[in-house]
N, C-alpha and C positions, 0 to 999 in steps of 0.2 A: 368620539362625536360630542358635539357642544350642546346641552342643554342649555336652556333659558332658566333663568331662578323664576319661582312660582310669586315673585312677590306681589308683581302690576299688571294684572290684566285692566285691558283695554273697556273703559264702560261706554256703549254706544252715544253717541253723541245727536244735538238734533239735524236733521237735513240739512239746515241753511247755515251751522255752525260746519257740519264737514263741505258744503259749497266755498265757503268762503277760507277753509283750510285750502280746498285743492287750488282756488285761483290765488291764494297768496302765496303756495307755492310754487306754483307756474311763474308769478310775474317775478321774483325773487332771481330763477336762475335765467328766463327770459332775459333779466338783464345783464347777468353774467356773461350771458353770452352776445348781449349786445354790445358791450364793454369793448369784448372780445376780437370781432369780428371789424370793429369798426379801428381799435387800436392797430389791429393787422394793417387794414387799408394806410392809415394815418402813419405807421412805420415804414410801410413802401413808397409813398407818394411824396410825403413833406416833411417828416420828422429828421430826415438825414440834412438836408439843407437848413432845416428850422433852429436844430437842437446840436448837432454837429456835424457843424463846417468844417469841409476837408478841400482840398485841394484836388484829392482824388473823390470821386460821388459814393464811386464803389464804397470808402471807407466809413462815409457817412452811412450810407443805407443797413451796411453790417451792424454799427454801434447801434442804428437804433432799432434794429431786431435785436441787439442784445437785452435792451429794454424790454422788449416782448418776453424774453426768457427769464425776466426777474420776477413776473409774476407768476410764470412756474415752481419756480426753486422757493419761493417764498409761501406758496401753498400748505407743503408740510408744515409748518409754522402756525398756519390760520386752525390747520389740522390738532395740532396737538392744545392750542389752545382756546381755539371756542368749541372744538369739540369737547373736552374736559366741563367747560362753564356749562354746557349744553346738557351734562348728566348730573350737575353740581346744582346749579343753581334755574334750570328748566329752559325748555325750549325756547318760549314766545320772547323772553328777555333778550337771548343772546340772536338770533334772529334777527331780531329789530337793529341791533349793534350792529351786525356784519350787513346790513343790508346800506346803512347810513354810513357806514366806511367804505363798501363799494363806491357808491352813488358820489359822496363827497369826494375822494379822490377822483372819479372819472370827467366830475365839472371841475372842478380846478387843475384837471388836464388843460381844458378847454380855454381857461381865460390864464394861463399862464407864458408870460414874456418868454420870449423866443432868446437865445443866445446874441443876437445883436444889440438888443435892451438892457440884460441883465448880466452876458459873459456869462462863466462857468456856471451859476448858478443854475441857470435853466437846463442843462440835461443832468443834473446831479437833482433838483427837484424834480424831475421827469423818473428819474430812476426811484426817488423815495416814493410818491404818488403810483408809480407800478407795484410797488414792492408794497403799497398798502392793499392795491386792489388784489394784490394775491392772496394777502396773508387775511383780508374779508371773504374772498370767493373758497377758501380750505375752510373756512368755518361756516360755508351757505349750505353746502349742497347735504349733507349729514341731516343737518335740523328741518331741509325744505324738503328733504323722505318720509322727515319722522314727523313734520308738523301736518302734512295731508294725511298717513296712514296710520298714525294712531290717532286719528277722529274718527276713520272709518269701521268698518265692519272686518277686522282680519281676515275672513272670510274672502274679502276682495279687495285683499289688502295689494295684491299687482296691480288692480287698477286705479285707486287712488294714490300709491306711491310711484307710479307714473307719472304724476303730475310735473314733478322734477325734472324730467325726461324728457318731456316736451319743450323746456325751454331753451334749449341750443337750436333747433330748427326752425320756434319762433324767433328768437333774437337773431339768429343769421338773416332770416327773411327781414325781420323792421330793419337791423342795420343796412343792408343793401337795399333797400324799399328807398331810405332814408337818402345814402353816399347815391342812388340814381336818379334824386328827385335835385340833389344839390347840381350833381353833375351835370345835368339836363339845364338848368336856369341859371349858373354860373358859369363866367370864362372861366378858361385854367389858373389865371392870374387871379383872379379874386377869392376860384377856392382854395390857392395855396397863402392867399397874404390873411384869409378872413373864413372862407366859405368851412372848412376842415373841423374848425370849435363849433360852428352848431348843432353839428354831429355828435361830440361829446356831453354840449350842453343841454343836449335833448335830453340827457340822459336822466336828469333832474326829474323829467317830469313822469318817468317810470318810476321812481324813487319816491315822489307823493304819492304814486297811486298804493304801491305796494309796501308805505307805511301806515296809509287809508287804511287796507284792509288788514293789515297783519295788529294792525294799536283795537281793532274791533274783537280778534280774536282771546279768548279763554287761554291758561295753559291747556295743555295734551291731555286726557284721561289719563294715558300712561302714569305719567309725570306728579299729577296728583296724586294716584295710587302709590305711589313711589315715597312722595311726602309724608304723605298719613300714617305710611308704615315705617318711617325714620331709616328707607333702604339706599337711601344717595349713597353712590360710593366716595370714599374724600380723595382717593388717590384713584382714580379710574382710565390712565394711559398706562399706569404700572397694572392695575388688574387685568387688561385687554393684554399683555404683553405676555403676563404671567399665567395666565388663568383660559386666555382664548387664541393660544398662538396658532392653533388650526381654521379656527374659525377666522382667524386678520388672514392668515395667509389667501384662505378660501378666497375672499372677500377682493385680495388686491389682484391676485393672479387671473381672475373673473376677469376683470374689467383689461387687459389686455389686450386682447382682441378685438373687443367694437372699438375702444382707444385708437388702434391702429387701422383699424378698415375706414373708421369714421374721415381720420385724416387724408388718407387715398381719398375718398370720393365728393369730399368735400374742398380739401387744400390744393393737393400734387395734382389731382385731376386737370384743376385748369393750367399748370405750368405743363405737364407731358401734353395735352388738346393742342394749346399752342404754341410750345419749343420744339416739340417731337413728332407731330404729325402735321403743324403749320393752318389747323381750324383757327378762325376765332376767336377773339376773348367773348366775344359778345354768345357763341354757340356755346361753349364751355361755360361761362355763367347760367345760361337758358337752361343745361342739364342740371348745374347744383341746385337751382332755382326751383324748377319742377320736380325733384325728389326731397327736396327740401320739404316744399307742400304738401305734399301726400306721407311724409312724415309725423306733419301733427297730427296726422287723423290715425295712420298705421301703430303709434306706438301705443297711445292710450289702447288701441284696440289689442294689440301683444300682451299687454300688462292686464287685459281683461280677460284673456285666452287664458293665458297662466294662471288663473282662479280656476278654471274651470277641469285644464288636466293637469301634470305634473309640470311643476315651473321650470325643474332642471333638468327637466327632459327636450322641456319647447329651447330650452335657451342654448344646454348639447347638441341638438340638430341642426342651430342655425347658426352654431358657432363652427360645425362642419363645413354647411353651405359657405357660410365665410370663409372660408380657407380652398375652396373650389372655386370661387366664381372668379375670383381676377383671373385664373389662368384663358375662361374664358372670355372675359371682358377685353382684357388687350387683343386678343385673336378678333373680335368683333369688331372694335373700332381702329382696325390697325390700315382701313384703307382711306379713313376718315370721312367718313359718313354721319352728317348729324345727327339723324334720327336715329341710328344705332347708339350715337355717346348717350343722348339723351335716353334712350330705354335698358344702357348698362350703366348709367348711374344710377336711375331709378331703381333695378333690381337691386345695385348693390345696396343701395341705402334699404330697401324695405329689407332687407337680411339683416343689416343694423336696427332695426328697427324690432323685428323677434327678438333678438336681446337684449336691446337697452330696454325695451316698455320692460320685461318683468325684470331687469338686472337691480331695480332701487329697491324694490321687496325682497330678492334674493339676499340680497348686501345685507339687508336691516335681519332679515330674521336670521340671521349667520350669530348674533351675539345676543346676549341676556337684554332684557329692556333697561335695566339699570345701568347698561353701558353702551347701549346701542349709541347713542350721539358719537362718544368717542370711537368706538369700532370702525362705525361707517364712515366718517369724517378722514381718519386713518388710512383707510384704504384707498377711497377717492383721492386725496391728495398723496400717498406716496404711488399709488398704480399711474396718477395719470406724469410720475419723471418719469418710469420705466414704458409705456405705451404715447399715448398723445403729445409728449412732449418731447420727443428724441425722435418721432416718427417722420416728418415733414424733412429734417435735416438727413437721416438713415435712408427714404426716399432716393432724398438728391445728391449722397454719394452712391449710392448702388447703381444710379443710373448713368453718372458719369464716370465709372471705375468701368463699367460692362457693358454700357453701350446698348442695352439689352431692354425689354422688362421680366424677364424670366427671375430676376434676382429681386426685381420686387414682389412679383406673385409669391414664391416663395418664402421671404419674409413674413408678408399676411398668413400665408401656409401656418410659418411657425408660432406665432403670434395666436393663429385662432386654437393652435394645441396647445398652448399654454393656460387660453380661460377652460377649454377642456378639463386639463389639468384642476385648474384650480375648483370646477365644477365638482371633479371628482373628490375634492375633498371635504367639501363645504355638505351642510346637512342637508336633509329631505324638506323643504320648506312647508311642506302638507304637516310635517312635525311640529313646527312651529304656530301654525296657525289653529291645529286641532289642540294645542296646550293651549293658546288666548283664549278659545271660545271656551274650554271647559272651567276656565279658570272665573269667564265673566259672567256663563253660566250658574256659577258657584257662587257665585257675590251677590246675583240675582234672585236665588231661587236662598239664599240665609235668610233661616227663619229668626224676626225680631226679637231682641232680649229685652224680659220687660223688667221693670225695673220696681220694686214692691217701695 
């Protein structure tokens, strides 16, 4: 079992310094996933016609989901490297970098010449410009755990490392807020020659806010601590490898499971609603939409539960119920009934929701503080090739090999036994926060040396 080195305990910080940690980490992955969510839309609608012309549509539509998957594969990359600068050289620095790399590549999505203007060039800068926003968003989500929860009180350290958490179902919501307010006031013609970049270029303006607040804040207590005592480690993706292979493991096999439920009830949801039972687009949005919502408010509240009992207890029970409820959810909406999608997407999602709110604290306190950036970074971006990102496509051959959904339930089945799994390896989190407190305890109550 992986102990934390005793070097950096957390020194409580003021109220409106951890305020302004948890909203800068909120808007940080907010827009990751606003990135996200809107490049999806932008890859099915116009990037096939825009960026490569085929003769066949199909061929274009595929290349440019390829595009989609570069900002995958390019994650472990953002991982290995600003996670590293993140234990090296401190949070708020590297932060601020991946957050101006996101941002900057997603508006120069937005005002970049289409393939009739420029030929080859434009889907080959399309791919570099994804390939940036991945290799920003592997180095966001590590440091925007670590920038809310070590300002806070470890003690409640689930609910301000929550903060992170919240921002895929805000940024789902502004981006469809967003693509519904264009689609609504634009012909189709206008938002595929024009309307599509304001979408991206909006994006800019999440990008001052959340350099607003992030250029206001302090380094981490952590982090300092860390400085004072000359404890950076210089090589810290070789020490996580060598030194904390149970605790990486813990960490990546964790996140498996909501990775993969998340995808169902968010993604594939609206393709089986309206290929496989003939609802809707617009009912099938309605349900992502309204558990989307009750999202923001259920996770933080998960991630404050898990303060209070055991974290890896709340987060093993709902990683069961995850692995139960699709079997029930397709038996539910298999006559297609709307107000049943809409109330088994919602259930599904608040069972996402018990896990992701405390899953950013679980993650972080799995590794030493001197190497938590790199640990957690680590796992987020190589868990989400093996779950989130192979999920949507595994989806849509199981259900066209079987015809069925029994082989998808199943799937999630397996998938939620696998963060089991890695639950079972990973430490008692109450460990990790009862060594912060005693450690800051300790620093607090050191009687002055006086100096004659």
């Amino acid at each position: 079992m992986q102990h934390p080195q005793q070097a950096a305990a957390p020194v409580p910080a003021g109220r409106s310094g951890i305020r302004r940690a948890f909203i800068a980490s909120l808007t940080g992955t907010a827009l990751e996933w606003y990135d996200f969510a809107v490049y999806s839309a932008a890859a099915a609608l116009v990037f096939g016609d825009l960026f490569f012309p085929s003769k066949n549509p199909l061929t274009g539509t595929l290349l440019a989901f390829s595009t989609y998957a570069v900002g995958y594969v390019s994650r472990p990359l953002g991982g290995f490297v600003f996670g590293r600068l993140g234990d090296v050289i401190g949070r708020k620095k590297v932060l601020i970098a991946t957050l101006v790399l996101i941002g900057a590549a997603t508006f120069l999505i937005g005002v970049l010449p289409a393939y009739g203007t420029v030929g080859i060039a434009a889907p080959i800068a399309l791919v570099v410009l994804r390939f940036a926003q991945g290799v920003g968003v592997g180095g966001e989500w590590g440091g925007a755990v670590l920038l809310s929860s070590e300002f806070g009180d470890p003690r409640r350290r689930g609910f301000y490392a929550s903060a992170a958490q919240v921002g895929p179902p805000a940024g789902n919501l502004l981006a469809n807020g967003v693509l519904a307010v264009l689609g609504a006031t634009l012909s189709e013609d206008q938002f595929e020659s024009w309307g599509w970049r304001v979408a991206f270029l909006l994006s800019g303006v999440l990008v001052g806010f959340g350099l607003w607040i992030r250029a206001k804040l302090e380094e981490t207590p952590v982090f300092k601590a860390l400085e004072a005592e000359h404890s950076r480690p210089q090589t810290p993706v070789r020490e996580v490898f060598t030194t904390q292979p149970r605790a990486l493991c813990a960490a990546i096999l964790c996140r498996v499971g909501p990775d993969v439920l998340y995808a169902m009830f968010t993604v594939f949801v609206l393709t089986y609603a309206t290929d496989e039972l003939g609802m809707s687009r617009g009912s099938a949005l309605t349900a992502v939409l309204v558990g989307s919502s009750l999202q923001i408010f259920l996770i933080p509240l998960a991630g404050a539960v898990s303060d209070r009992v055991n974290r890896r207890l709340l987060y093993g029970c709902s990683a069961l119920a995850a692995g139960v409820w699709p079997f029930v959810f397709f038996l539910l909406i298999d006559g297609g009934n709307r107000v049943l999608l809409v109330l088994g997407v919602v259930v599904g999602l608040a069972i996402h929701s018990l896990m992701y709110g405390p899953q950013a604290a679980f993650i972080a306190e799995q590794f030493s503080p001197r190497l938590r950036y790199t640990g957690s970074s680590l796992a987020y971006t190589l868990a989400g090739l093996i779950g989130g990102a192979i999920a949507p496509l595994l989806f849509t051959a199981l259900l066209s090999s079987y015809g069925s959904w029994v082989p998808l339930a199943l799937y999630i089945a397996v998938a939620s036994a696998v963060t089991v799994v890695g639950l079972s390896l990973g430490r008692d989190s109450a460990q990790a926060v009862d060594e912060d407190v005693r450690l800051a305890d300790a620093q607090e109550t050191a009687p002055a040396v006086r100096v004659p």
